[in-house]
N, C-alpha and C positions, 0 to 999 in steps of 0.2 A: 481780468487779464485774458487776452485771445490764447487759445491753443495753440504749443507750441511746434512747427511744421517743420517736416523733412522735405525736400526737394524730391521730387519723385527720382531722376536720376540719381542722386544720390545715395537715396534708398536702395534703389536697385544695389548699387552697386555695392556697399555695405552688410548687404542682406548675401551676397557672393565671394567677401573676402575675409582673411582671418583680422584674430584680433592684433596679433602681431604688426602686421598691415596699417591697421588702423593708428595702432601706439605711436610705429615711428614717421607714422603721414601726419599727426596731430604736431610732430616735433620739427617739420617739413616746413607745416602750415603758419606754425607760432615762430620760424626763422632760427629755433636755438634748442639744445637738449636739455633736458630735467620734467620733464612731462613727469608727475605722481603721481596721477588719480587713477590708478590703477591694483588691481588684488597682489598681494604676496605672499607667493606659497604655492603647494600644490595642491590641484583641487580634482575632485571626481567629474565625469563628463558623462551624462547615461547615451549621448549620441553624439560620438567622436567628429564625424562628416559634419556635423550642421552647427549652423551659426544663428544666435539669435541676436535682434538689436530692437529697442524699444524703448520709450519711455519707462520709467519707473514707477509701479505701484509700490509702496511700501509697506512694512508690516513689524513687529516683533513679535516672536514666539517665546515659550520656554515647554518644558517638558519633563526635567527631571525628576521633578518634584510636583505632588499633587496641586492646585493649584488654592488657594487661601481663601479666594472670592467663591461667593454665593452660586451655584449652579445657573440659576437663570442670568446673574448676572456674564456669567462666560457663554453661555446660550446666546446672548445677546450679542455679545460682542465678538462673538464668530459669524454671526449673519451679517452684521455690520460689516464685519471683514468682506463677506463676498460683495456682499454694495457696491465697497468701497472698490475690489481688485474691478468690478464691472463698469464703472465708472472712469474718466478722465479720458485723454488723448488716446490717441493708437496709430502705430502701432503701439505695444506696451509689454511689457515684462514684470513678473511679480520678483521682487528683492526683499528678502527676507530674512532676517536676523535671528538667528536662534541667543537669547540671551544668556543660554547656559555654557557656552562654547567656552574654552576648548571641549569641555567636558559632552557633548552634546550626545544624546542617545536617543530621541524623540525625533521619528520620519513625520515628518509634514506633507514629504512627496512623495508620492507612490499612485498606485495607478487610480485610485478615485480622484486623488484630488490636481491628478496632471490631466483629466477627461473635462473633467470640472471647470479647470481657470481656460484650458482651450475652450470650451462651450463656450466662456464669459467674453471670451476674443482679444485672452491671452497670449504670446508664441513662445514662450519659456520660462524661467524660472530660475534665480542667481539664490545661493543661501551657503551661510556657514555652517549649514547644520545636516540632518541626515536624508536622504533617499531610501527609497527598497523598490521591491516590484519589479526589478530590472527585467525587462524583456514583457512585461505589461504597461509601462508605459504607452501614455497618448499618444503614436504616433506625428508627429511635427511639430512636438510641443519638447525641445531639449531640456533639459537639467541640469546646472554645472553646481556641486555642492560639495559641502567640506567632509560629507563621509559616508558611508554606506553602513547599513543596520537596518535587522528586522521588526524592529516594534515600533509604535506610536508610543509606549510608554503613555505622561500623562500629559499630550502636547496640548497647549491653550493659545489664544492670542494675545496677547498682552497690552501692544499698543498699536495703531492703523494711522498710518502718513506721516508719520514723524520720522528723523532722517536717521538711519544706521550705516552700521558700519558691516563688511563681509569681507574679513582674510585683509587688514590695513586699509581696503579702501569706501571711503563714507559717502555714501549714494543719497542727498536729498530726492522726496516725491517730487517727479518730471524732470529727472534728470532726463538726459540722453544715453544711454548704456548701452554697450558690443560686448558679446560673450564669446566665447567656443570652448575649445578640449584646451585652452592656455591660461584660462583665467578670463578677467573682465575690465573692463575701464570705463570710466566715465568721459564722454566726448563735451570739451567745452563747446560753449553757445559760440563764443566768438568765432571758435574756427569755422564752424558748422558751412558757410558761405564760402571757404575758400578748400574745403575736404578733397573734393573731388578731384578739383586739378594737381593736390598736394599729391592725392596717392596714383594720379597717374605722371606725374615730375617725378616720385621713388620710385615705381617703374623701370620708367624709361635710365636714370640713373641708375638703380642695380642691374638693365640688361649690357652696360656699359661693361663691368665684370664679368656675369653671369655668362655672356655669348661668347668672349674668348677662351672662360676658363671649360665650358663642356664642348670648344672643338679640340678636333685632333693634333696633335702637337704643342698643344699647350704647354708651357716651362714658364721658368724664373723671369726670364728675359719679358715676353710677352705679358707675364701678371705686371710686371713691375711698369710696363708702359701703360696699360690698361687703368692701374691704379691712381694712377697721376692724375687720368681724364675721370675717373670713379670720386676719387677727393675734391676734388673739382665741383661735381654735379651735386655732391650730398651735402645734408644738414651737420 
């Protein structure tokens, strides 16, 4: 099966906006509301400003516990893990599952291994599990994760491209995935063709509100006309 491809515009412009944006351009795009494929809850962001969106590498971890298997046999299959994250389409993003969650206390991220998946030609990093290093991280590499804590504990890999889940939402490997400081979601295939013009039709429809309600004199009166033509334009 061929690699799955972003439009360069699109990209562009994806790679510039939040993920909020994204949620209700998807719900623009699909003509009706209930869009779920997205995280529930709130989550840590190590870089508030920046936005990651990528294909999905996938992973499971655990940590809390030493891990049962043979030494060589986790040697192995943490090399394999890098393989695996160096590997596939790109752009890309590493998603990762801490299997221990809620309970999670094993950093996976932190500054070696956010230096690391960017070398690999990574640009972020989706998990329910823990961060540290704050203010060592890679550079242009974000993190949005389920918590902050200083140790690795006894982190291991467990399983590599098999589909999980982070905070309710279930990311198979090559998805299409959008992050930021709000959570994440997963971007259908189908919409993927019609994104763009979706999130500039929400737009144009929210500057419909948005320009009467930040002039001066603004009241009741004027929202209530405004709205009528705002109802109109939206999903």
């Amino acid at each position: 099966m061929a690699d799955p491809i972003i439009p360069d515009d699109l990209l562009a412009l994806l790679q510039r906006v939040d993920t909020p944006t994204v949620c209700n351009a998807i719900e623009v795009a699909q003509g009706k509301r209930g869009f779920d494929a997205f995280t529930k809850g709130t989550m840590q962001c190590s870089a508030p400003g920046e936005v990651m969106v990528g294909f999905a590498r996938t992973a499971k971890i655990a940590g809390r516990e030493p891990p049962n298997e043979a030494p060589d046999v986790i040697r192995a299959r943490r090399l394999d893990y890098f393989r695996a994250m160096a590997a596939g389409p790109r752009p890309a993003i590493a998603v990762i599952e801490d299997v221990d969650f809620p309970h999670c206390v094993s950093a996976w991220w932190g500054e070696v291994h956010t230096n690391v998946h960017k070398g690999l030609g990574l640009n972020g990093a989706l998990t329910n599990g823990v961060m540290r290093d704050l203010g060592d991280l890679a550079a242009g590499f974000p993190v949005v994760a389920g918590s902050i804590g200083p140790s690795h504990a006894f982190v291991h890999v467990r399983e590599l491209g098999t589909p999980v889940k982070v905070f309710g939402m279930e990311v198979q490997q090559g998805d299409l995935v959008h992050a930021d400081r709000h959570g994440a979601l997963v971007i259908p295939p189908d919409v993927i063709p019609d994104l763009k013009a979706a999130i500039e039709k929400m737009w144009a429809g929210e500057r419909i509100i948005l320009g009467p309600a930040k002039e001066p004199g603004f009241d009741l009166e004027k929202l209530l006309a405004a709205w009528a033509d705002f109802e109109r334009a939206r999903t």
